[in-house]
N, C-alpha and C positions, 0 to 999 in steps of 0.2 A: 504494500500500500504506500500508495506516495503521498507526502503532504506537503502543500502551496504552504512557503512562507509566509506570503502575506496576508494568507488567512488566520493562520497561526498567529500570528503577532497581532489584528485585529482580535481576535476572539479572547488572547491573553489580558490586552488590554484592555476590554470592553469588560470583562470578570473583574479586575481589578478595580477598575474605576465601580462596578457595581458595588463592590465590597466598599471599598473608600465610601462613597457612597450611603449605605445600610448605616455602615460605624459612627459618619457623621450624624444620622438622624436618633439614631439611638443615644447621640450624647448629648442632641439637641431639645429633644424630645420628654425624656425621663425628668422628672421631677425628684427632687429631694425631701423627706420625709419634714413635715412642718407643724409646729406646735400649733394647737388651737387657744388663743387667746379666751374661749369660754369656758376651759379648762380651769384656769387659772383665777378667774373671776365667780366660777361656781365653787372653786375650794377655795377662796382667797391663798393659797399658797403660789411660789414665784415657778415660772417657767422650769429655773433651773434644781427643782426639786423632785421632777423627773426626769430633766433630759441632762446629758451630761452637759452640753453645752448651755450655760445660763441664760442665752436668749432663746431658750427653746429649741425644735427640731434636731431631726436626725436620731443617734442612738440615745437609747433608756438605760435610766439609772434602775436599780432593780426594784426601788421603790416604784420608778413610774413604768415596770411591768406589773407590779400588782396592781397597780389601779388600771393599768388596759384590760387584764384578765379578769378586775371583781366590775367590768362592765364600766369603767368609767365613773366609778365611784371609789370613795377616800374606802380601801382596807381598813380592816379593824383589828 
């Protein structure tokens, strides 16, 4: 079987640029995990008393997994 170059090289490059492509949407696209300000206001406690980061969003402190698991209400 013989294979045309220039096919070859269009087709390589046309996969590539789809991937480039995909990568960018998916880093454009995705969203970062973000505190709810009603959270905070219905337990009067600070953002940063779940999330590790003190202005909220992103990863939880293990406190504020329990309050995601007992439904969004303060543990007891």
């Amino acid at each position: 079987m013989k294979l045309d170059a220039k096919k070859t090289f269009v087709f390589v490059c046309g996969a590539a640029a789809a991937i480039l492509i995909a990568g960018t949407m998916s880093v454009i696209v995705s969203q970062s995990a973000s505190a709810k300000p009603e959270f905070a206001a219905q337990t009067g406690k600070p953002c940063g008393e779940c999330h590790q980061n003190p202005a909220g969003g992103g990863a939880l402190k293990e406190f504020g997994e329990k309050f995601k698991a007992n439904g969004f209400k303060l543990p007891k």
